[in-house]
N, C-alpha and C positions, 0 to 999 in steps of 0.2 A: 504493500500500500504506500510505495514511495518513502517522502521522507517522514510519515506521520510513527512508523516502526508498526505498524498495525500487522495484521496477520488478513486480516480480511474485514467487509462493511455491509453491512443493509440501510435501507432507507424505509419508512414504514410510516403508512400514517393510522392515527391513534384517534378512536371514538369520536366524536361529532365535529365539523361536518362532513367529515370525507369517508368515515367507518375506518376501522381497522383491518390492516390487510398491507403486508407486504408485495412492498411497490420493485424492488430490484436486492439485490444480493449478489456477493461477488464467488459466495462459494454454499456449499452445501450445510457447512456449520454455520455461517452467517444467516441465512435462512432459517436453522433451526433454533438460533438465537431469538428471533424474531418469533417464531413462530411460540417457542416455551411463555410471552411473555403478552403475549397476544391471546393464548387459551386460558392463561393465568389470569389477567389481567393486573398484572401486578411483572415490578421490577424495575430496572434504572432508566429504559426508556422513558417508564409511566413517570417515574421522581421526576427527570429531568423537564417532562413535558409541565407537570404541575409547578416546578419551582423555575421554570425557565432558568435553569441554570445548569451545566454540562456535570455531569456524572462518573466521576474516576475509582474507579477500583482496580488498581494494579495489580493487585494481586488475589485474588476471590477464590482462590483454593486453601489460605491460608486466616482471610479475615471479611469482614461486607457485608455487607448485604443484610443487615437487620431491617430494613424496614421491608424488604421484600422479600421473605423465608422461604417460601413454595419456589421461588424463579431460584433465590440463591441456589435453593439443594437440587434444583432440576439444572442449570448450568453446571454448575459444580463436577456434574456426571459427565460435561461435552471435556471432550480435549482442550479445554483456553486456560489461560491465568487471569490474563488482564482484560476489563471490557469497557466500555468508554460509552458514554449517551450523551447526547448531544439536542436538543428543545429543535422543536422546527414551529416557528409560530411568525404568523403578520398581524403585528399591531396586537388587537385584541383576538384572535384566530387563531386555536391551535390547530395544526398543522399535524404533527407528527415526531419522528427522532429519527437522527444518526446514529448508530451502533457501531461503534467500530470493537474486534477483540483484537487479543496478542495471545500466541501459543507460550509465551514467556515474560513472567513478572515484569513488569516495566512500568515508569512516568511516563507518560506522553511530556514531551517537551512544550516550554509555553508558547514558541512558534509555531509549533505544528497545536496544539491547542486556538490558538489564533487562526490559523488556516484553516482548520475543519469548520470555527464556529465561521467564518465568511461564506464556506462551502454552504454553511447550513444555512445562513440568511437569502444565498440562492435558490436555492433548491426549492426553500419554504415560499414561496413566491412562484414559481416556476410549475409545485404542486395546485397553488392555490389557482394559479390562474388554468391550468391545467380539467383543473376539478369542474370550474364555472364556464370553460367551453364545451365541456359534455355532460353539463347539468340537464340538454333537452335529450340527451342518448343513454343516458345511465341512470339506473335506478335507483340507486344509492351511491354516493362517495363513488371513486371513480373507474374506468370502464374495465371491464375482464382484462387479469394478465399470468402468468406462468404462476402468480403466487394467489389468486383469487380465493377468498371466500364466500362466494355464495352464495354454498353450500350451506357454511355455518349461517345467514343469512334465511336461509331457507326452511332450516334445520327449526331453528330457533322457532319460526312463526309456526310451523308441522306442530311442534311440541305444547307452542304456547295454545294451538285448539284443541288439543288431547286431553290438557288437562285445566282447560279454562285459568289460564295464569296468564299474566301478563308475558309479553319477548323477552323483558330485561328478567324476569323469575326464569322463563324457559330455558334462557343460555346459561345460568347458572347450575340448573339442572343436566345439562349437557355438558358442563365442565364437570360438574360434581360423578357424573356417569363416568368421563374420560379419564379423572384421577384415581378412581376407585377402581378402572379397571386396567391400568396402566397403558392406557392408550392416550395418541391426542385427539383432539377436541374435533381436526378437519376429517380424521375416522369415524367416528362416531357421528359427526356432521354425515355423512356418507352413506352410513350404513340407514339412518333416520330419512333422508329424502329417497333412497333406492325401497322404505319401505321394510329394511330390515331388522331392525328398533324400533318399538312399539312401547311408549314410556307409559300405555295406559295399561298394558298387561303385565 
């Protein structure tokens, strides 16, 4: 990842207005970065996005991560050391986050901290205006792409008339099914719209 020392990055946007759903990834673990913290809904993305302010854990095999304990101990399991989050917002508009990790304990330097958060004032803008040209083609947050949810999207509403609950109770229940059965959430999302999961029996 150049000179930031990173190991690999995703870009992801996070809960209203755009929905949650990883938007690009530069490796297979970067994506499952994304993805643990996304079915969680919890971890450094999420901090970063709520305190707009960037998220350093160098070393998260060793120390970190209390405020997000599910993400910590589900990362923890991937190959990284270090993970980096980074706020993606316009104005009052959250947007989403950068993720960058490191397969090896490390500070990001405060140049390359500087360069990613410029990275991210682009991007954040770039998403947003992105979002608002396919506001008449997409039905939610923005168009289908290699890391799409939704399924979980669809999943969610299936579940929320089974058992007369709200979406925001229904996805919970669909996490709570995916943790309990050591699956993720986009599984389980899958097995629910194919018909295969039936949360009323």
């Amino acid at each position: 990842m150049g000179a930031s020392g990173a190991s690999g990055a995703a870009i992801s946007t996070l809960g209203r207005p755009l929905g949650s759903q990883t938007i690009c990834a530069t490796s297979a673990v970067a994506a499952r970065i994304d993805e643990i913290q996304i079915d969680l809904g919890e971890g450094p993305c999420w901090e970063a996005l709520r305190t707009r302010q960037p998220v350093m854990e160098p070393d998260l095999q060793r120390r970190g991560g209390a405020e997000w304990p599910g993400a910590r101990e589900a990362l923890r399991a991937l190959d990284i050391a270090g993970i980096y989050a980074f706020p993606l917002f316009v104005g009052n508009v959250s947007v989403g986050s950068v993720d960058l990790y490191s397969h090896d304990s490390q500070r990001l330097s405060r140049g390359a901290v500087e360069d990613v958060a410029v990275l991210a004032a682009v991007v954040s803008r770039h998403l947003l205006r992105r979002a608002m040209d396919d506001v008449d083609s997409a039905d939610e947050g923005l168009a289908d792409g290699p890391y799409s949810r939704r399924e979980m999207h669809q999943a969610s509403g299936m579940v929320a008339a089974q058992l007369s609950v709200g979406v925001d109770d229904a996805l919970l229940i669909i996490r709570g099914h995916a943790f309990s059965s050591g699956r993720s959430v986009g599984e389980v999302a899958v097995d629910v719209v194919a018909r295969r999961l039936n949360f009323n029996h």
